[in-house]
mmJSON file of the N, C-alpha and C atoms, coordinates in Angstrom:
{"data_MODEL":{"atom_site":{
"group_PDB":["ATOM","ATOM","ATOM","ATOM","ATOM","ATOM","ATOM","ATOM","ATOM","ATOM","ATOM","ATOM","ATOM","ATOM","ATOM","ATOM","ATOM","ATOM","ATOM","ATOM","ATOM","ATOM","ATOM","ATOM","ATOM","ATOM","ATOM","ATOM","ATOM","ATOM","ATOM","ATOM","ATOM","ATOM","ATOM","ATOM","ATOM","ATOM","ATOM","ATOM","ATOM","ATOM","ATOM","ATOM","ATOM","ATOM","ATOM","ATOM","ATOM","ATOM","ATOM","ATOM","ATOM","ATOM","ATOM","ATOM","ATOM","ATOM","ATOM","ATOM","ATOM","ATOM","ATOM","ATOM","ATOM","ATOM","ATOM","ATOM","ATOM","ATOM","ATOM","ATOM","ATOM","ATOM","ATOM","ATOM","ATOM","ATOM","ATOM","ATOM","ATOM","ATOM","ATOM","ATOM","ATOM","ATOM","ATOM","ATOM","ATOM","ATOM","ATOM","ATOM","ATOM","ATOM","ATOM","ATOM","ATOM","ATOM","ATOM","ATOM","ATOM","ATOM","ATOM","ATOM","ATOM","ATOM","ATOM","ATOM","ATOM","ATOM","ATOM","ATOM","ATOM","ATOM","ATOM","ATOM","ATOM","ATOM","ATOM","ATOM","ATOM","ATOM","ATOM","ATOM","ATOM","ATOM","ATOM","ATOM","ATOM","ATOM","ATOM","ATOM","ATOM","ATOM","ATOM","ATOM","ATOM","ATOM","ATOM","ATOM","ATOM","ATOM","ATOM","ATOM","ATOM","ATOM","ATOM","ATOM","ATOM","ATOM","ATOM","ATOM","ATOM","ATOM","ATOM","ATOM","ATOM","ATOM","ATOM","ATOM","ATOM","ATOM","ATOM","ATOM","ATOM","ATOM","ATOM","ATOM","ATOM","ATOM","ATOM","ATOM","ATOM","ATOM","ATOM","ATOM","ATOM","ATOM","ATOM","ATOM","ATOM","ATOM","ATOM","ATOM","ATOM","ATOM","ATOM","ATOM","ATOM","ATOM","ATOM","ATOM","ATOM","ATOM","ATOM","ATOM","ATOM","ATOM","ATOM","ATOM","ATOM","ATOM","ATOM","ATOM","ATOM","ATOM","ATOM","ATOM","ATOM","ATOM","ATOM","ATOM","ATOM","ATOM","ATOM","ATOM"],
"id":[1,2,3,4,5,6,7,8,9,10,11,12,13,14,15,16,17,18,19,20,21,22,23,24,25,26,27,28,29,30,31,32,33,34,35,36,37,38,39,40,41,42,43,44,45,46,47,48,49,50,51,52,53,54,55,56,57,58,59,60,61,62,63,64,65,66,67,68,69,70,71,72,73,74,75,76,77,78,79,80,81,82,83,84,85,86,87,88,89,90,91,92,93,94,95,96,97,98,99,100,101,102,103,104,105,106,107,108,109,110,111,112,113,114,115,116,117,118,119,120,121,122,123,124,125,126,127,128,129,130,131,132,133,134,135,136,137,138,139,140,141,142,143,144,145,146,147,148,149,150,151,152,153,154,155,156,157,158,159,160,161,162,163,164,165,166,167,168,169,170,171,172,173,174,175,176,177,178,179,180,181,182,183,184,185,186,187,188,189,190,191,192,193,194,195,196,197,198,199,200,201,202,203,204,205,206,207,208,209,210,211,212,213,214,215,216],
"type_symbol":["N","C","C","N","C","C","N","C","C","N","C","C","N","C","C","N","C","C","N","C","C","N","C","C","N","C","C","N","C","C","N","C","C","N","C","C","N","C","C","N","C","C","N","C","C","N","C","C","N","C","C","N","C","C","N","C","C","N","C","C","N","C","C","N","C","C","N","C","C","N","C","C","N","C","C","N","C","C","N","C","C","N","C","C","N","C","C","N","C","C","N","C","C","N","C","C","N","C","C","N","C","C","N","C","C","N","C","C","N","C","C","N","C","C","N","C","C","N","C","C","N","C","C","N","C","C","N","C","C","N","C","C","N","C","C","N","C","C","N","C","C","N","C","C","N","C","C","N","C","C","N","C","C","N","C","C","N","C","C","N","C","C","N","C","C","N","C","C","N","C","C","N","C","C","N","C","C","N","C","C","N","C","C","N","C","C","N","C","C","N","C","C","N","C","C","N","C","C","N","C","C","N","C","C","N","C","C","N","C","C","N","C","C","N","C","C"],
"label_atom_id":["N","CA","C","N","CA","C","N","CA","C","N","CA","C","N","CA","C","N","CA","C","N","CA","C","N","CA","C","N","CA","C","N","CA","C","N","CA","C","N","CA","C","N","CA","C","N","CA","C","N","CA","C","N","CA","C","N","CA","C","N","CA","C","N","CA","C","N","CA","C","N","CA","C","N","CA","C","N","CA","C","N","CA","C","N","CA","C","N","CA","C","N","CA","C","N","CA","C","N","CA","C","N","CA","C","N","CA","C","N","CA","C","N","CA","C","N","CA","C","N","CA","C","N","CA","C","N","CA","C","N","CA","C","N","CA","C","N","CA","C","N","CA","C","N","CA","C","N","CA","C","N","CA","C","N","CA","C","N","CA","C","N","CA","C","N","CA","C","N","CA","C","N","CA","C","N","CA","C","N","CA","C","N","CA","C","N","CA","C","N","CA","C","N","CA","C","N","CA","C","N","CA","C","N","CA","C","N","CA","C","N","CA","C","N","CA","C","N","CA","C","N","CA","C","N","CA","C","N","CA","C","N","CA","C","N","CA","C","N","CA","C","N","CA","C","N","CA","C","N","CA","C"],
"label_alt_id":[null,null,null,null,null,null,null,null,null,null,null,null,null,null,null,null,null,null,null,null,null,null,null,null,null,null,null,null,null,null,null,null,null,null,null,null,null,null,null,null,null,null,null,null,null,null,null,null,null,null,null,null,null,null,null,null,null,null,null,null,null,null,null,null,null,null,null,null,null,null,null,null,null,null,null,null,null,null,null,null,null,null,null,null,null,null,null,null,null,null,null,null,null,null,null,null,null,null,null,null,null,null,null,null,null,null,null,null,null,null,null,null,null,null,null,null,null,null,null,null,null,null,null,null,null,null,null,null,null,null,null,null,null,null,null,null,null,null,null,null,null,null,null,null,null,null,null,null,null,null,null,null,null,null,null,null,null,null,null,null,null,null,null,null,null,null,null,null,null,null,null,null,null,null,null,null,null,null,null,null,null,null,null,null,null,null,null,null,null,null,null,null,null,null,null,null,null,null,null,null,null,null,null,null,null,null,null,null,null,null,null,null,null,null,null,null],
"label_comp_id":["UNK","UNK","UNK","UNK","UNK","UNK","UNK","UNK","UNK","UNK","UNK","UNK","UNK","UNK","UNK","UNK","UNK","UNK","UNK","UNK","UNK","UNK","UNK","UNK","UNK","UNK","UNK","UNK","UNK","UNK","UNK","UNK","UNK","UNK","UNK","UNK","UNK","UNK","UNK","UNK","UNK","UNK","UNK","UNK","UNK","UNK","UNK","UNK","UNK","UNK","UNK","UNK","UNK","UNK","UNK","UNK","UNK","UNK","UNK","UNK","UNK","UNK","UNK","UNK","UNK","UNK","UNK","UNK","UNK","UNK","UNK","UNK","UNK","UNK","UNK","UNK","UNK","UNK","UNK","UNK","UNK","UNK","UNK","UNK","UNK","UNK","UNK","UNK","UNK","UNK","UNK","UNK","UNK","UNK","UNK","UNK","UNK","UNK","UNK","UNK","UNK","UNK","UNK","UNK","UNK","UNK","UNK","UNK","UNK","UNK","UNK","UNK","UNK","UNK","UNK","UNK","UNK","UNK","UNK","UNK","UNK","UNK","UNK","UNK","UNK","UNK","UNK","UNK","UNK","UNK","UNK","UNK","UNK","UNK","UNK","UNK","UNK","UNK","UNK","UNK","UNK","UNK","UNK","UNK","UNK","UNK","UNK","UNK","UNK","UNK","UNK","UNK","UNK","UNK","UNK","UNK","UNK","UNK","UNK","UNK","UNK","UNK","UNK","UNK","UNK","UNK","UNK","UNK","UNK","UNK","UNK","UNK","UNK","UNK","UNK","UNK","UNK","UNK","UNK","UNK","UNK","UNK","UNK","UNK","UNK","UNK","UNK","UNK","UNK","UNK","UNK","UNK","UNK","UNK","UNK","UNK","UNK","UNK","UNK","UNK","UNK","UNK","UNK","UNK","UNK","UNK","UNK","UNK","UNK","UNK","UNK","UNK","UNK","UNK","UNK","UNK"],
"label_asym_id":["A","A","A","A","A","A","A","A","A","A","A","A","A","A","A","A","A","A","A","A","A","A","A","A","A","A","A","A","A","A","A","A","A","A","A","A","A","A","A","A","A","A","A","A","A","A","A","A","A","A","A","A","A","A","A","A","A","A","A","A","A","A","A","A","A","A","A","A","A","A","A","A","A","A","A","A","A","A","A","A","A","A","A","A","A","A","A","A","A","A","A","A","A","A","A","A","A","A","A","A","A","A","A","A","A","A","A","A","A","A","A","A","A","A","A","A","A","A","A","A","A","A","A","A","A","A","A","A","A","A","A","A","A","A","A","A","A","A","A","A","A","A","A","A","A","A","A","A","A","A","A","A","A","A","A","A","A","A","A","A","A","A","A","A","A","A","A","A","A","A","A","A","A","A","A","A","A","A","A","A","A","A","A","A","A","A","A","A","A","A","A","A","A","A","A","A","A","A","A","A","A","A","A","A","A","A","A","A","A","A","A","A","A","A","A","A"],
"label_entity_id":["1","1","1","1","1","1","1","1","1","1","1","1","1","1","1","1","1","1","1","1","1","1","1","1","1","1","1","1","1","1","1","1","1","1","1","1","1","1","1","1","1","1","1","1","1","1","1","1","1","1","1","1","1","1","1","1","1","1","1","1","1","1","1","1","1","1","1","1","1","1","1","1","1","1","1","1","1","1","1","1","1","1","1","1","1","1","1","1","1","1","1","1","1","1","1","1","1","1","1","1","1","1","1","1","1","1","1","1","1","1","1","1","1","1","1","1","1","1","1","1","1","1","1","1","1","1","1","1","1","1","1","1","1","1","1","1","1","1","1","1","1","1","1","1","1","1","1","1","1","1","1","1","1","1","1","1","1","1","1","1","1","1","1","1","1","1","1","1","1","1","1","1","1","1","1","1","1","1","1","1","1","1","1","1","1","1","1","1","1","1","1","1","1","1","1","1","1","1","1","1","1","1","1","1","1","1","1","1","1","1","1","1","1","1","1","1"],
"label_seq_id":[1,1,1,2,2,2,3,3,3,4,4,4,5,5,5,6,6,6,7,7,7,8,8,8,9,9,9,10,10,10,11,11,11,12,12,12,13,13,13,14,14,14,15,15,15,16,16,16,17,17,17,18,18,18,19,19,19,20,20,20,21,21,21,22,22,22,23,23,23,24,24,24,25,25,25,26,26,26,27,27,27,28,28,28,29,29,29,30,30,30,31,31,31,32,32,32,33,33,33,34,34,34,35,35,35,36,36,36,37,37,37,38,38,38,39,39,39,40,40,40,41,41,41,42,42,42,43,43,43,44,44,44,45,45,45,46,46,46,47,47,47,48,48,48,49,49,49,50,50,50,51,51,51,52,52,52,53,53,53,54,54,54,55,55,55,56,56,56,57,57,57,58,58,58,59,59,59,60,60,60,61,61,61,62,62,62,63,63,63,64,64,64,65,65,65,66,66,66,67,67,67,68,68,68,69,69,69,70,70,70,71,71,71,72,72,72],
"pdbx_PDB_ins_code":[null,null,null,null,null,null,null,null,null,null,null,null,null,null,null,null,null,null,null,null,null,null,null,null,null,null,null,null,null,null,null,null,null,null,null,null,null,null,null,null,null,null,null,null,null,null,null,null,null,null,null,null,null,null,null,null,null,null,null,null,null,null,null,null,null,null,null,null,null,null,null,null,null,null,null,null,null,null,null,null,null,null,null,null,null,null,null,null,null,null,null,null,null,null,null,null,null,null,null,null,null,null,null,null,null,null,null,null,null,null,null,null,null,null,null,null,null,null,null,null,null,null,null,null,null,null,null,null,null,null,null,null,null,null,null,null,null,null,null,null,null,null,null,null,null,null,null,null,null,null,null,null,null,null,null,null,null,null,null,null,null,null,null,null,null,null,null,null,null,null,null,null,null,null,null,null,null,null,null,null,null,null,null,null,null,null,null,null,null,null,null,null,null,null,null,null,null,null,null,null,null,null,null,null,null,null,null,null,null,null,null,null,null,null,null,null],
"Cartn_x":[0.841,0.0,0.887,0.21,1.43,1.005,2.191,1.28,1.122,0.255,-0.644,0.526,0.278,0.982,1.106,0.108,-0.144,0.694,0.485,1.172,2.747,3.186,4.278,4.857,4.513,4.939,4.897,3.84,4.042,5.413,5.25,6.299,8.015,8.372,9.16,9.8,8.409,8.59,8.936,8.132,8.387,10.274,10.708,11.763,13.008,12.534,13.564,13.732,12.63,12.487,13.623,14.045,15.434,14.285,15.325,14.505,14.492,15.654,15.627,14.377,14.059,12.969,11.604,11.621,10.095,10.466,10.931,11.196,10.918,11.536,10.875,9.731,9.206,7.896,6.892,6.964,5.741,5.9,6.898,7.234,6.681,7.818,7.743,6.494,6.759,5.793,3.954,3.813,2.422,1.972,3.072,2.205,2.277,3.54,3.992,3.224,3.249,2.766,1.29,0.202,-0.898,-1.592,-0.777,-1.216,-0.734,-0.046,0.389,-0.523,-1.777,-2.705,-4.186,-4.066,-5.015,-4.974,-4.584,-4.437,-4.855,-4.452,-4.261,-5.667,-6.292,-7.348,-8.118,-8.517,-8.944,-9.44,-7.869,-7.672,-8.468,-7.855,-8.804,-10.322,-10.891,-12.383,-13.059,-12.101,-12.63,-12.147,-11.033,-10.456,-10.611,-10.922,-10.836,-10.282,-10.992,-10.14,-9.131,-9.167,-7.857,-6.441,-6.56,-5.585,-4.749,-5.327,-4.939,-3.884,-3.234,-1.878,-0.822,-1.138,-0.084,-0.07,-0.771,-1.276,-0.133,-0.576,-0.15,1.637,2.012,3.337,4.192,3.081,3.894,3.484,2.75,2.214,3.172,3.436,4.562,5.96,6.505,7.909,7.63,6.934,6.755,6.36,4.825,4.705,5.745,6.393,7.479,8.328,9.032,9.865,9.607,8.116,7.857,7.625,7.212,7.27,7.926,8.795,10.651,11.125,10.49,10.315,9.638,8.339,7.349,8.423,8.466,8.905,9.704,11.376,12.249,11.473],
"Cartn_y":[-1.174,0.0,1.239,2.191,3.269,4.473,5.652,6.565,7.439,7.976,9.079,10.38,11.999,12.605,13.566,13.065,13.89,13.121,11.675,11.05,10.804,10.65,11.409,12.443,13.581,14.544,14.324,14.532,14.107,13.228,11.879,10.998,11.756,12.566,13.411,14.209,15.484,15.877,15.276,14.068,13.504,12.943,12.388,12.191,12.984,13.93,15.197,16.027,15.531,16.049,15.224,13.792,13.413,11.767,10.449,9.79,9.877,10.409,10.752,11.556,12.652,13.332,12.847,11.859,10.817,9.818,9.245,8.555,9.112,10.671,11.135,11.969,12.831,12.588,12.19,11.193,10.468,8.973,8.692,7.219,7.8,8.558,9.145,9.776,10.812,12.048,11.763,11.491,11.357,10.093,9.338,7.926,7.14,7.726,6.889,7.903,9.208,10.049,9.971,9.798,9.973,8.22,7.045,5.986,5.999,6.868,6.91,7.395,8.191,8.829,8.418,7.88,7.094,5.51,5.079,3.591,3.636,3.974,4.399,4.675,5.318,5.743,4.938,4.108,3.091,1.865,1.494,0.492,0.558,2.254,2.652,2.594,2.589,2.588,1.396,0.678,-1.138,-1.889,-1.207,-1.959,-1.257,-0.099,0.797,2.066,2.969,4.438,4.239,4.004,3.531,3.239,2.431,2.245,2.959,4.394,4.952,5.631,6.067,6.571,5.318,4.308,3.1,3.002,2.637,2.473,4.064,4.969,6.203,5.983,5.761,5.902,4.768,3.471,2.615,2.809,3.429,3.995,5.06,6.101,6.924,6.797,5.912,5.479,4.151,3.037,2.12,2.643,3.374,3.711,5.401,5.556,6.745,5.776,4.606,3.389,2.303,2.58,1.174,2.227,3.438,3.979,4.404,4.871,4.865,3.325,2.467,1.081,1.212,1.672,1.862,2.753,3.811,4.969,4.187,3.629,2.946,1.802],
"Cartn_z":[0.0,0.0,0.0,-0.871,-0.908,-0.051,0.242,1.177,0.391,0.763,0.263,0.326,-0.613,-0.221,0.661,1.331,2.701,3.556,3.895,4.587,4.132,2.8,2.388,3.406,3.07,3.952,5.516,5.621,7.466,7.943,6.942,7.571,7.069,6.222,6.025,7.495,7.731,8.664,9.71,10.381,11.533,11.472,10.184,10.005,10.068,9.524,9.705,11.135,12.078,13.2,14.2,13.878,14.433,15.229,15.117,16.111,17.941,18.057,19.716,19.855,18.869,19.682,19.132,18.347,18.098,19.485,19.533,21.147,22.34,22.845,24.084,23.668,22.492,22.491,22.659,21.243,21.088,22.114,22.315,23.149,24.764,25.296,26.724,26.992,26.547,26.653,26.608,25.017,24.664,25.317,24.615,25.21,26.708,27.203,28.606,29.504,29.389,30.609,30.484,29.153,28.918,29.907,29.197,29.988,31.461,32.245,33.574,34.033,33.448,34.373,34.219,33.041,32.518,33.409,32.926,33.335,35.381,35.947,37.784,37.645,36.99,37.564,37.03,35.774,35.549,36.803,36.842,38.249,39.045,39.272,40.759,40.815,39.77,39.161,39.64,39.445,39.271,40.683,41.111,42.189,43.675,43.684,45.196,44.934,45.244,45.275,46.082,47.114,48.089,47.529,46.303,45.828,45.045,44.67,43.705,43.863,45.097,45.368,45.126,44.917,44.946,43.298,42.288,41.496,40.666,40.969,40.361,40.433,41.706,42.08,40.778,40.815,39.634,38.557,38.377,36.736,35.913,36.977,37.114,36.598,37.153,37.035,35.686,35.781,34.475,33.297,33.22,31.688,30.941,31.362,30.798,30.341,31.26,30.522,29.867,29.729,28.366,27.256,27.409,26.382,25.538,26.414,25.678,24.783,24.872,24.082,23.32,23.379,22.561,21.66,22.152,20.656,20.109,20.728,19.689,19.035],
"occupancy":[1.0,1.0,1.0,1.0,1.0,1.0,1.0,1.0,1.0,1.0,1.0,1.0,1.0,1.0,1.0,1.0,1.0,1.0,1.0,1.0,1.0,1.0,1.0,1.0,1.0,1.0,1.0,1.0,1.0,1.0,1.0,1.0,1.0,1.0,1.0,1.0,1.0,1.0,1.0,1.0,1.0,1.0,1.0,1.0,1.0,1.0,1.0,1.0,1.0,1.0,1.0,1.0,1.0,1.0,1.0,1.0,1.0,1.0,1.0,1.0,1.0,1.0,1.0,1.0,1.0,1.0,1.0,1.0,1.0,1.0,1.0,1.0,1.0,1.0,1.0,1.0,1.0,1.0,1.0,1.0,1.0,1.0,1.0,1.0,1.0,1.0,1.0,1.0,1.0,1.0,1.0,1.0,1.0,1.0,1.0,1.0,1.0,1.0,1.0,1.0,1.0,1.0,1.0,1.0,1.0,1.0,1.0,1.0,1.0,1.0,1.0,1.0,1.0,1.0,1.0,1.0,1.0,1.0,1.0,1.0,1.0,1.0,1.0,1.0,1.0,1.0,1.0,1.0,1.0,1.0,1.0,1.0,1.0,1.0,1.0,1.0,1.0,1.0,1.0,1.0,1.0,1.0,1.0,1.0,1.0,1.0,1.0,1.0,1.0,1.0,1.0,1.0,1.0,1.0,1.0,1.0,1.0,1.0,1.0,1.0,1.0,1.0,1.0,1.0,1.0,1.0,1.0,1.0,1.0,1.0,1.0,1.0,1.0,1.0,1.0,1.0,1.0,1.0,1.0,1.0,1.0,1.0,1.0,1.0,1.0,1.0,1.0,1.0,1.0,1.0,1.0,1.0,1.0,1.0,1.0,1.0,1.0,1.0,1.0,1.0,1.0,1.0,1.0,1.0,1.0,1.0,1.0,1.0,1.0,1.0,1.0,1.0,1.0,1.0,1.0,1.0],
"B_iso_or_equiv":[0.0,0.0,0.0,0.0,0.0,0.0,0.0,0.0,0.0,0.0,0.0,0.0,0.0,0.0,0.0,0.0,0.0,0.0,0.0,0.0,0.0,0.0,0.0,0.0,0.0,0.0,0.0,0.0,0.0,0.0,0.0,0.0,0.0,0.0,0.0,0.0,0.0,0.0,0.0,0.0,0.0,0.0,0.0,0.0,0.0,0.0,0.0,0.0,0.0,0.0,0.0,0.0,0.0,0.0,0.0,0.0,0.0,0.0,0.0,0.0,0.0,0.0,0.0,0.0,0.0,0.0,0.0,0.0,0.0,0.0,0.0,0.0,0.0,0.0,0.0,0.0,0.0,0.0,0.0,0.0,0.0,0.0,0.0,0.0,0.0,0.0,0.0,0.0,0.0,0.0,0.0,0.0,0.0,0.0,0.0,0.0,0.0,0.0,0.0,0.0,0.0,0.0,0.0,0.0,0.0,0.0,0.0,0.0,0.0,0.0,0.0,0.0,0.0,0.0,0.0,0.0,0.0,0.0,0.0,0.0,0.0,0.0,0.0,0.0,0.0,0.0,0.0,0.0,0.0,0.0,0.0,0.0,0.0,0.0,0.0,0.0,0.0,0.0,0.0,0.0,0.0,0.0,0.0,0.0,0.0,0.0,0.0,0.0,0.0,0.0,0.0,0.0,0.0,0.0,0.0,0.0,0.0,0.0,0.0,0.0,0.0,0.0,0.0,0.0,0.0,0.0,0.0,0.0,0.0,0.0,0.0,0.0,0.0,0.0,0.0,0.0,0.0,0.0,0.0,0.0,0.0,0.0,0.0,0.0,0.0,0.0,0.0,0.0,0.0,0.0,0.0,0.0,0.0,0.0,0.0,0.0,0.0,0.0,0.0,0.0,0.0,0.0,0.0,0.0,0.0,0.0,0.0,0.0,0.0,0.0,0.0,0.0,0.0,0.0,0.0,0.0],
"pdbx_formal_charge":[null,null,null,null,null,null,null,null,null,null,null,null,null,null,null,null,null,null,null,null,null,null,null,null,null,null,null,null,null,null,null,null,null,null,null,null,null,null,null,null,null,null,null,null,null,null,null,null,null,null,null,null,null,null,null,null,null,null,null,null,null,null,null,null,null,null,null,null,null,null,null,null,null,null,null,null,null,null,null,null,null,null,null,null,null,null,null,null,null,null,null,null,null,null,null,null,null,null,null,null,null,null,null,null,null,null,null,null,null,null,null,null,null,null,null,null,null,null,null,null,null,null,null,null,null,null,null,null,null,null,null,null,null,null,null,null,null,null,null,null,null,null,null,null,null,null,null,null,null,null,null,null,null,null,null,null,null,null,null,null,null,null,null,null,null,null,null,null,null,null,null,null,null,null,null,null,null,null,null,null,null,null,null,null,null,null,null,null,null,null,null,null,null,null,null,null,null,null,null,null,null,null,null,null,null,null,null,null,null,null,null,null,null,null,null,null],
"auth_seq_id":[1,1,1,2,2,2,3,3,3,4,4,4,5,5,5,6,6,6,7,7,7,8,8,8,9,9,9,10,10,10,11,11,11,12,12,12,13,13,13,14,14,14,15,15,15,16,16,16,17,17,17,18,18,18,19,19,19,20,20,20,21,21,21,22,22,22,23,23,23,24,24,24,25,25,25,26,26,26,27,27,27,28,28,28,29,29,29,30,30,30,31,31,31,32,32,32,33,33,33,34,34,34,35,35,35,36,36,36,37,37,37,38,38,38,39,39,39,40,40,40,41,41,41,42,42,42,43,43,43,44,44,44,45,45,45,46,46,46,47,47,47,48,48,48,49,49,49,50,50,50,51,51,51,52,52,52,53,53,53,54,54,54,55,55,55,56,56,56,57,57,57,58,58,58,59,59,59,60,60,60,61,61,61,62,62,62,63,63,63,64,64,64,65,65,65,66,66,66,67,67,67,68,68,68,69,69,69,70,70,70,71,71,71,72,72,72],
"auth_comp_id":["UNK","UNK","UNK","UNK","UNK","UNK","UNK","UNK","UNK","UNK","UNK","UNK","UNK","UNK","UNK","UNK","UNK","UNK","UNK","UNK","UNK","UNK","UNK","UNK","UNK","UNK","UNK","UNK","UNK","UNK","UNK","UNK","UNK","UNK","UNK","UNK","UNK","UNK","UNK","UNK","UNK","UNK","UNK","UNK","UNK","UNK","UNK","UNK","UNK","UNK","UNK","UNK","UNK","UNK","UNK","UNK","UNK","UNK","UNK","UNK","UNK","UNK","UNK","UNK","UNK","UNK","UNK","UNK","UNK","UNK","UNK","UNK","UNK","UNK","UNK","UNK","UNK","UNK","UNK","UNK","UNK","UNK","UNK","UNK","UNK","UNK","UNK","UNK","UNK","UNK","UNK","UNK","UNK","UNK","UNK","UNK","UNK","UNK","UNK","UNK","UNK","UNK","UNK","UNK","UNK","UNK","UNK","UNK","UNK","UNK","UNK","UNK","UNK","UNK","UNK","UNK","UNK","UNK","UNK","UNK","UNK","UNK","UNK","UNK","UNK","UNK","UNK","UNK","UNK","UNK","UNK","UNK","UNK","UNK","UNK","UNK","UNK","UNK","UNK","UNK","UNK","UNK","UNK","UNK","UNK","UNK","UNK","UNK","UNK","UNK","UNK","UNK","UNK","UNK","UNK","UNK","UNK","UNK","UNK","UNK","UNK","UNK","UNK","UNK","UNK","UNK","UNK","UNK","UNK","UNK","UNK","UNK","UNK","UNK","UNK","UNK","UNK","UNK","UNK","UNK","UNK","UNK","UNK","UNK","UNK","UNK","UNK","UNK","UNK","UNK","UNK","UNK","UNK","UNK","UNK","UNK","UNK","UNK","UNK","UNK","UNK","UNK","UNK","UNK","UNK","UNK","UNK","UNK","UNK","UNK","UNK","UNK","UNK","UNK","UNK","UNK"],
"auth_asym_id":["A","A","A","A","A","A","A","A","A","A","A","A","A","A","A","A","A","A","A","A","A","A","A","A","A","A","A","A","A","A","A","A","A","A","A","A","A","A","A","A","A","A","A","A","A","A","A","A","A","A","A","A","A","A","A","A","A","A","A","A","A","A","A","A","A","A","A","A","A","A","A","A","A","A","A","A","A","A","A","A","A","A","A","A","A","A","A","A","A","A","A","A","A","A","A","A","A","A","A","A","A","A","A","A","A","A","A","A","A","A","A","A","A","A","A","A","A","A","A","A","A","A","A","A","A","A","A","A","A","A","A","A","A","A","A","A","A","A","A","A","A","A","A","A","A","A","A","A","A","A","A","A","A","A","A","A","A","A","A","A","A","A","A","A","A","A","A","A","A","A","A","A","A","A","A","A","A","A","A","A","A","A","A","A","A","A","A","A","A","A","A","A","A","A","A","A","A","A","A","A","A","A","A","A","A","A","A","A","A","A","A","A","A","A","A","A"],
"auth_atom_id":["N","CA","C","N","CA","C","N","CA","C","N","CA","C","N","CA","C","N","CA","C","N","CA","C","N","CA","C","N","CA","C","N","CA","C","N","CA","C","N","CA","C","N","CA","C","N","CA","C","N","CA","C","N","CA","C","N","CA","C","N","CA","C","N","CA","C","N","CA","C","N","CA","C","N","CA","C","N","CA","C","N","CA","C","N","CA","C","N","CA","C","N","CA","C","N","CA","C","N","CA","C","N","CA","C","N","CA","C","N","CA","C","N","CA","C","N","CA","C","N","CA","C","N","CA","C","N","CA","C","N","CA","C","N","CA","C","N","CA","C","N","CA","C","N","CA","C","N","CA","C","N","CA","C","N","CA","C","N","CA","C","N","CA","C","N","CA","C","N","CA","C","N","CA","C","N","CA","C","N","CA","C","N","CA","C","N","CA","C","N","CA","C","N","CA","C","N","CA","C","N","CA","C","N","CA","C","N","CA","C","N","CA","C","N","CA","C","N","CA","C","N","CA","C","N","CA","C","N","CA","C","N","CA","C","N","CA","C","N","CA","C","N","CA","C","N","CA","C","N","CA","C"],
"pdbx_PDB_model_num":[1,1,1,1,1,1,1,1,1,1,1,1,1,1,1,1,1,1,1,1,1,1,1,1,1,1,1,1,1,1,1,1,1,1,1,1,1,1,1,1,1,1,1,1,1,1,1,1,1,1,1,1,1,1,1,1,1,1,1,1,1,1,1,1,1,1,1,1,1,1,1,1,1,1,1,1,1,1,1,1,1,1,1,1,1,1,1,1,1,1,1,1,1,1,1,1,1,1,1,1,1,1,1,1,1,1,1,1,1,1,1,1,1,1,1,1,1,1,1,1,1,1,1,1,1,1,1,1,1,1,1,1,1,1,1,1,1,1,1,1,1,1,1,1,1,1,1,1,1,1,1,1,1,1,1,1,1,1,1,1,1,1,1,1,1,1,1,1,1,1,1,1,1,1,1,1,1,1,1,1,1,1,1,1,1,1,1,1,1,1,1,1,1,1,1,1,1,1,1,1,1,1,1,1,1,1,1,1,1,1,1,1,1,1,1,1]
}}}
């Protein structure tokens, strides 16, 4: 399937933008910090508000470092 030249470009830009900073971006940033606050409170939904300071603390520190996986 070929890309379009919209998606052409985009994937240009994103390229020229360097992969270290598609990694702590979109890896760290968007996706590890967005599921760190997301995910905890989920839990906490289903499992006990109580839990949600525990839950946050490992959400915190794990999804910033799987995401840094994710991006590479």
């Amino acid at each position: 399937m070929e890309m379009t030249p919209k998606q052409a470009k985009r994937w240009a830009t994103t390229r020229a933008k360097g992969r270290s900073r598609f990694i702590w971006f979109n890896g760290v940033l968007v996706w590890g910090l967005t599921m760190a606050v997301v995910w905890p409170v989920a839990m906490a939904a289903v499992q006990g508000w109580d839990r949600l300071p525990l839950l946050m603390a490992c959400a915190i520190v794990g999804f910033p470092i799987a995401g840094y996986y994710f991006g590479v």
